[in-house]
C-alpha positions as CSV (number, residue, x, y, z in Angstrom):
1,X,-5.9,14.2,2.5
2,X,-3.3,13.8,0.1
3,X,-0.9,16.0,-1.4
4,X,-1.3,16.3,-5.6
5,X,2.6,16.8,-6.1
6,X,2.7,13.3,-3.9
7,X,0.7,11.2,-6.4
8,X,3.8,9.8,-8.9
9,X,5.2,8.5,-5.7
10,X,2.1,6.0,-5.3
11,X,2.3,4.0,-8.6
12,X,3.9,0.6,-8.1
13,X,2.8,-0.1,-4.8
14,X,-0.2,-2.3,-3.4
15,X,-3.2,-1.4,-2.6
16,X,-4.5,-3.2,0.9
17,X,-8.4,-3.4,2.0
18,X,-8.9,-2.4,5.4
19,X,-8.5,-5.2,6.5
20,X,-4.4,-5.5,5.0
21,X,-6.1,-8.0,2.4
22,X,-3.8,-7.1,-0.9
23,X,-6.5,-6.4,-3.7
24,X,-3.7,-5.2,-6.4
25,X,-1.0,-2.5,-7.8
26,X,-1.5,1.2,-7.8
27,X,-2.2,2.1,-11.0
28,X,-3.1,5.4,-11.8
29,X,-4.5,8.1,-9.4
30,X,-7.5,10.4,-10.7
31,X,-7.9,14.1,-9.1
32,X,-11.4,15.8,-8.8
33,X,-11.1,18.4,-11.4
34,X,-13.0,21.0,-8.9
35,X,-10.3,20.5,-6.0
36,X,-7.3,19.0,-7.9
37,X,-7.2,16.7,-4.7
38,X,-6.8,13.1,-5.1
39,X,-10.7,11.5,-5.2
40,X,-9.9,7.9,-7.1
41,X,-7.7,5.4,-7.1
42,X,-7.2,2.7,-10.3
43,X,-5.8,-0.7,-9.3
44,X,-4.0,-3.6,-11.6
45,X,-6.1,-6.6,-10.6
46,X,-6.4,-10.1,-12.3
47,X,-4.4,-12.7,-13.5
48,X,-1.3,-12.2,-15.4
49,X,-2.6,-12.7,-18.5
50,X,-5.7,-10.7,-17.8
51,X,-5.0,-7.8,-16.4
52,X,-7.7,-4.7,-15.9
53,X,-8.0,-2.0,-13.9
54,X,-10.7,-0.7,-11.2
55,X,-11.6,2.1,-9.4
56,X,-11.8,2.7,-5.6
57,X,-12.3,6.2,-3.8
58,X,-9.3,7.6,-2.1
59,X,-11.5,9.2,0.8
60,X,-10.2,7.9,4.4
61,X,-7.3,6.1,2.3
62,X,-3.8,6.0,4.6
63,X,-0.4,5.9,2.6
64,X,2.1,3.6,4.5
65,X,6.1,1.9,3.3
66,X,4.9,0.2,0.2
67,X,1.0,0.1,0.1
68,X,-1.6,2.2,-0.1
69,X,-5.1,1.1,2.3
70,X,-8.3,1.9,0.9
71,X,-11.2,2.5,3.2
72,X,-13.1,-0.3,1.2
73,X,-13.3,-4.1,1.2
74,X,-11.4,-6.1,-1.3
75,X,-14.4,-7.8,-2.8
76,X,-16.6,-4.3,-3.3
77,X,-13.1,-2.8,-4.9
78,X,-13.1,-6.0,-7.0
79,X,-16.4,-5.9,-8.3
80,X,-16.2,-2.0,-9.3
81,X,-16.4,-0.7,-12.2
82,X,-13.3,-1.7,-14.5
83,X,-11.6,-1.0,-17.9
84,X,-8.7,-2.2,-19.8
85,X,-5.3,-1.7,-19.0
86,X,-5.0,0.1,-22.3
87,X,-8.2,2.1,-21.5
88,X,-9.5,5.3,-20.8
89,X,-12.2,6.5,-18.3
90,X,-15.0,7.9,-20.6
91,X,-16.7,10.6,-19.4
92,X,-20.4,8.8,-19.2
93,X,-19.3,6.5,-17.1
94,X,-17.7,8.5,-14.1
95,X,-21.8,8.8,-12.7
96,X,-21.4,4.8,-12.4
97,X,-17.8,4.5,-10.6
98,X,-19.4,7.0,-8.1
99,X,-22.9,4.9,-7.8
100,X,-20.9,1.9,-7.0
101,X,-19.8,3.3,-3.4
102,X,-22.6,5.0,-3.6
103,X,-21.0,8.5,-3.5
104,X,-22.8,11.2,-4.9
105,X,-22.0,12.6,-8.3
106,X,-22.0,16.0,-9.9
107,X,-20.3,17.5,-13.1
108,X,-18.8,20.8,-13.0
109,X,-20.7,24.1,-13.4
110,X,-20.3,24.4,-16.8
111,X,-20.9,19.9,-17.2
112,X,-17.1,19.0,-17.3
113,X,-15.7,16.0,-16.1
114,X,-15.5,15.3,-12.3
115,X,-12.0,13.1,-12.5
116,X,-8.9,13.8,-14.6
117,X,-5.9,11.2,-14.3
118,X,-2.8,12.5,-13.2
């Protein structure tokens, strides 16, 4: 898994489908707040004037010179859910970025958020 301290170094680069297809730049990594270990991934995809950002899982992702590769296919990461570039994760709708690779989802003990952007 990755390193925390390691994640400022991933922003700018491409993100690459398992397959090397390029699906879009490294946005923003989000860590799960129980572990503090990277679990999500946002990516810039669109066209230039219409930017937004999606969410793929880090599990199984490999870092290499200049891109990031996802464990996912370029279409599925495509079609996830997606905000703004401006925008924010709300907290109601972590449960669905989780049900769209059909990971399982839990809040913390006390019902705090799962992800938290670094």
């Amino acid at each position: 898994m990755f390193e925390a301290e390691d994640v400022r170094e991933w922003r700018g680069h491409n993100v690459v489908d398992h397959e090397r297809h390029r699906i879009g730049v490294l946005e923003a990594v989000y860590v799960d707040t129980a572990t503090d270990q990277p679990a999500f991934a946002t990516v810039t995809v669109g066209l230039p004037t219409r930017h937004r950002l999606v969410f793929v899982p880090l599990g199984g992702a490999t870092v290499g010179p200049g891109y990031l590769k996802v464990a996912y296919d370029k279409k599925q990461v495509k079609e996830a859910p997606s905000m703004g570039t401006d925008g924010e994760l709300l907290a109601e709708n972590e449960k669905t970025v989780f049900a769209h690779y059909e990971l399982a989802y839990r809040t913390g003990a006390g019902g705090e958020r799962r992800l938290a952007r670094r």
